[in-house]
PLY file of the C-alpha trace (Angstrom):
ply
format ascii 1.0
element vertex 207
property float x
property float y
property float z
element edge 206
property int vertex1
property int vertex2
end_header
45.47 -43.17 33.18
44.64 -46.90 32.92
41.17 -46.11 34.07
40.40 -43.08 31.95
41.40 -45.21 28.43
39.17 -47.56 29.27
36.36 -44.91 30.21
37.25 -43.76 26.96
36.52 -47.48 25.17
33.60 -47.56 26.93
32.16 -43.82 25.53
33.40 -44.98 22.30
31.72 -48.18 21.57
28.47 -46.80 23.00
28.43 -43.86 20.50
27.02 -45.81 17.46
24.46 -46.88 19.04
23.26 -43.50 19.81
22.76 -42.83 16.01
20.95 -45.72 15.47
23.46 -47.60 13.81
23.26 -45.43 11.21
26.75 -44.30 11.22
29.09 -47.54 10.26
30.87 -49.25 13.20
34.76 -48.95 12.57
37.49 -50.64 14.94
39.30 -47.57 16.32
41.27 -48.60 18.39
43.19 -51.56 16.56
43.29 -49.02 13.90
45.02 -46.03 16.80
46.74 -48.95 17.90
48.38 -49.76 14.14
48.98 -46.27 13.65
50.54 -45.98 16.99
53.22 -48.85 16.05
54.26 -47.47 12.74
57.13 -46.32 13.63
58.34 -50.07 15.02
57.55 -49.25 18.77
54.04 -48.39 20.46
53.52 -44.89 21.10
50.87 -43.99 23.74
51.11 -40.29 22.49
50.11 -41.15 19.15
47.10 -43.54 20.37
45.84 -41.17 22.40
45.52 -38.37 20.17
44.47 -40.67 17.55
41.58 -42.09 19.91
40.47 -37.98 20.81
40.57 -37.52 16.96
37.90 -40.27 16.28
36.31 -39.28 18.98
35.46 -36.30 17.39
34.87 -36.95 14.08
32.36 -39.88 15.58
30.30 -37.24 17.25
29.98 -34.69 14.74
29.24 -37.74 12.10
26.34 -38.61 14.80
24.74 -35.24 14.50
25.17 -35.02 10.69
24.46 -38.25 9.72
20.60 -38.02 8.71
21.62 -34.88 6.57
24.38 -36.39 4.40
23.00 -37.85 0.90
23.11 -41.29 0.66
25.24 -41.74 -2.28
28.02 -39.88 -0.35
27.88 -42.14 3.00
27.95 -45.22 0.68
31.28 -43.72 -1.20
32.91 -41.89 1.99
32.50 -45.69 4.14
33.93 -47.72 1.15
36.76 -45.13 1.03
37.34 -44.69 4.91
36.21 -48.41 6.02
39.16 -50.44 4.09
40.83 -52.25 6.74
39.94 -51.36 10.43
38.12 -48.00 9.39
38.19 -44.45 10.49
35.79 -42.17 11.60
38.24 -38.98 10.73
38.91 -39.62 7.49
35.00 -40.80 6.73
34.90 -37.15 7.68
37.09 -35.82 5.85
35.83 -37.35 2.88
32.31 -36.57 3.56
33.67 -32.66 3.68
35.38 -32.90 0.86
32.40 -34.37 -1.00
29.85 -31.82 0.80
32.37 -28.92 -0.73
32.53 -30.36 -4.10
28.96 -30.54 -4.50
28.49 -27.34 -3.41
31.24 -26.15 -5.58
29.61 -27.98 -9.04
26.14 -26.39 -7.77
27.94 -22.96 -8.79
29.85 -24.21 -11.88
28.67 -22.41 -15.44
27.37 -24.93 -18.04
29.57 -26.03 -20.67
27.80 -25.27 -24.01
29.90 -26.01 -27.11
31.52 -23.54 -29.09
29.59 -21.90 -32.15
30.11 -23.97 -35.21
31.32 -21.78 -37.99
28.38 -21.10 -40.56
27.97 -23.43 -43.81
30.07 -22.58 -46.48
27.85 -22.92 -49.58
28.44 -25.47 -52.07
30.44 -24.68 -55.08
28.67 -24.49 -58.21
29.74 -27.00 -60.38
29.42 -25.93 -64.02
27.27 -27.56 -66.01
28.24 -30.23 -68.77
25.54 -29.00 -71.82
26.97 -29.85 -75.19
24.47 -28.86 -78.00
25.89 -31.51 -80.99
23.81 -30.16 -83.54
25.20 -26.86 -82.95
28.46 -28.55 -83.32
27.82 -29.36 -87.33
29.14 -26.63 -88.81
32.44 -27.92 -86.76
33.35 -30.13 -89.88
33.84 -26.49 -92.13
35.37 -24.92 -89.28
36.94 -26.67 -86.58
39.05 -24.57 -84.86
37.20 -23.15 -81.98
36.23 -26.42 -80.90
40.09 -27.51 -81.22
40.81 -24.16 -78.98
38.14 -25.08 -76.46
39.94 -28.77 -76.16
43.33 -26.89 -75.43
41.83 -24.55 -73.20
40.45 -27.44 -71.51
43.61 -29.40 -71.40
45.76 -26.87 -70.13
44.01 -25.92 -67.23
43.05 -29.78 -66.57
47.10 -30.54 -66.38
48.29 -27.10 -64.45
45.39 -27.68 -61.83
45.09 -29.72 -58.39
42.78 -32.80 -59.43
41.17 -32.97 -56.64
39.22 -29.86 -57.08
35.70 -30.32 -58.26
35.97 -27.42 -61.12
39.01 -29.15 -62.73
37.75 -32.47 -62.51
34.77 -31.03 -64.48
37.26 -29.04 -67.07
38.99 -32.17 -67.57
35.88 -34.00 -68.73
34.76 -31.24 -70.65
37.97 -31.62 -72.75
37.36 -35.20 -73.05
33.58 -34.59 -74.16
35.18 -31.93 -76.58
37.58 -34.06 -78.02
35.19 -36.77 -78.44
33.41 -34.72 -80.56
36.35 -33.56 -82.61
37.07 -37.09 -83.59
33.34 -37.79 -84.44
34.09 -35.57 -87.62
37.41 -37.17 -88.90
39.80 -35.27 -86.80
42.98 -36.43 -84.47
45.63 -35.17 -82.41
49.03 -36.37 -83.52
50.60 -39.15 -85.45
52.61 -42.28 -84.46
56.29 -41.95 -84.02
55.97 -38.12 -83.22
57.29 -36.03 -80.37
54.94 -35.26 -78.07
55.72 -31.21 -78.62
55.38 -31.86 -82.70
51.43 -33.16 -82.43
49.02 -31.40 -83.98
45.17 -31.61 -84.76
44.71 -32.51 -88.29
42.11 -35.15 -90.59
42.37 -38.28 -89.25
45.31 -40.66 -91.67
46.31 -43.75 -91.71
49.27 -42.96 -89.31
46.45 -40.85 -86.96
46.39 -41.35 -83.25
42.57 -42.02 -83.33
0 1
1 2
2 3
3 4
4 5
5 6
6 7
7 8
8 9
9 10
10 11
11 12
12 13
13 14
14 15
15 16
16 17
17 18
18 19
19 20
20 21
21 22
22 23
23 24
24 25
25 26
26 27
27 28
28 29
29 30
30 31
31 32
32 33
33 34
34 35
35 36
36 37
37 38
38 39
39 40
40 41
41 42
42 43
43 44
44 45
45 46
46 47
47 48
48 49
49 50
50 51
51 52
52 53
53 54
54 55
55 56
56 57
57 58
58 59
59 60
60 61
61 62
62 63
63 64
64 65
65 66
66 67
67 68
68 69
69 70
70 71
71 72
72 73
73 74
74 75
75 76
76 77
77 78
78 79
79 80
80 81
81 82
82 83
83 84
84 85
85 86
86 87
87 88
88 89
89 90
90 91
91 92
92 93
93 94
94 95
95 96
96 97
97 98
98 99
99 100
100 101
101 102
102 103
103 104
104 105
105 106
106 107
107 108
108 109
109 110
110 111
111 112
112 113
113 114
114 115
115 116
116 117
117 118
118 119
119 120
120 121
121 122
122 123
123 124
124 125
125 126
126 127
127 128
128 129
129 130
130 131
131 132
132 133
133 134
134 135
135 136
136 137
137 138
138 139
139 140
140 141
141 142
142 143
143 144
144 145
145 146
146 147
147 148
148 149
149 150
150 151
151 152
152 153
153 154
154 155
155 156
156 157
157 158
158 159
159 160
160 161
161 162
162 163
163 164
164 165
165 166
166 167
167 168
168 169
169 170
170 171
171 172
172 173
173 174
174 175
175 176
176 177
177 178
178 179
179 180
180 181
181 182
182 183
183 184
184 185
185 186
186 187
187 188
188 189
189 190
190 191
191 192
192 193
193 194
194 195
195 196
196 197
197 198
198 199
199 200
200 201
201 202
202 203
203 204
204 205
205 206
C-alpha cells in the first residue's frame, strides 16, 4: 500500500510537466492531506480518494488545457489556487465557466422597452391685447370688467401649476391693468371683501 502511494506521488508530480507547465502546479497532497484531517484525526480513506480525484481532474486539465480561453484559466487558478490548490475544483470552475459562456452565447439581447410617443405640447394661448380697440372701454366698460371676472374666477378655482391658468391669471392682471388706465377700481377701503365692486376710481378707491 506504502509502495503504491508513493507510485502514485511519483505519477503525480510528473504530470505537469507533461503539459508543458502550462497547467499550474498545485500541492495535492498537503491539500488531501488537510482535507483528510478535518475531522481532527487523519483519514487514509479520505486521502486516497481525494489523491484519485486530482488525479483525474489533472489529466483531463492536461488534454484541455490549450483549448480553454485564457481569461478563464487566469480566473479558474486564482479561484482554485488559494492556499495549497486543487486541480478538481480548477475543474469545476473551468466547467462551470465553459457552460456559462456557452449559455450567454444563446441569451436574446436586451433592447429597451418602446418609449411611449411624444405627447405634443400644449398650446399656450396667446397674450394679444389690442389697446386701441380698448378706447371705447371708457363709454362702456363692462365687458372688459366681465372678462377680468371671468379671468379671476377660473385663475382662483384652478391648479396653478397648469400652464393655461397661469396664462388666465395674467390675462386678468393685463385686463385689469387696463381697467384702471381709464379711472376705474375694484373696491374701497374698509369694505368686505364680498361688498367690492368696480366703480370710478374715489378718493377712498383701492387703486
Amino acid at each position: 500500500m506504502n509502495l503504491l502511494r508513493r507510485l502514485s506521488f511519483v505519477a503525480l508530480a510528473l504530470l505537469p510537466s507533461v503539459a508543458n507547465a502550462q497547467v499550474p502546479s498545485y500541492s495535492v497532497e498537503r491539500f488531501c492531506r488537510q482535507g483528510a484531517q478535518t475531522g481532527g484525526a487523519f483519514s487514509h480513506f479520505i486521502y486516497g480518494a481525494c489523491l484519485d480525484q486530482e488525479r483525474a481532474a489533472l489529466r483531463d486539465l492536461v488534454a484541455r488545457w490549450p483549448q480553454i480561453p485564457r481569461e478563464t484559466r487566469l480566473f479558474c487558478d486564482r479561484a482554485a489556487g488559494g492556499g495549497l490548490g486543487s486541480y478538481f475544483i480548477l475543474q469545476a470552475c473551468i466547467d462551470q465557466e465553459e457552460s456559462a459562456a456557452a449559455a450567454n452565447r444563446r441569451r436574446p439581447p436586451i433592447t429597451p422597452p418602446a418609449l411611449p410617443p411624444e405627447q405634443p405640447l400644449r398650446q399656450t394661448p396667446q397674450l394679444s391685447l389690442d389697446l386701441p380697440a380698448m378706447v371705447p372701454f371708457a363709454r362702456e366698460p363692462a365687458r372688459l370688467i366681465d372678462l377680468a371676472r371671468t379671468a379671476d374666477t377660473a385663475c382662483r378655482s384652478s391648479q396653478q401649476d397648469d400652464v393655461e391658468v397661469q396664462v388666465t391669471c395674467q390675462l386678468r392682471d393685463l385686463v385689469v391693468a387696463v381697467i384702471g388706465m381709464y379711472g376705474w377700481c375694484f373696491g374701497r377701503r374698509g369694505q368686505a371683501q364680498s361688498d367690492m365692486r368696480w366703480h370710478r376710481c374715489q378718493d377712498d378707491s383701492f387703486q
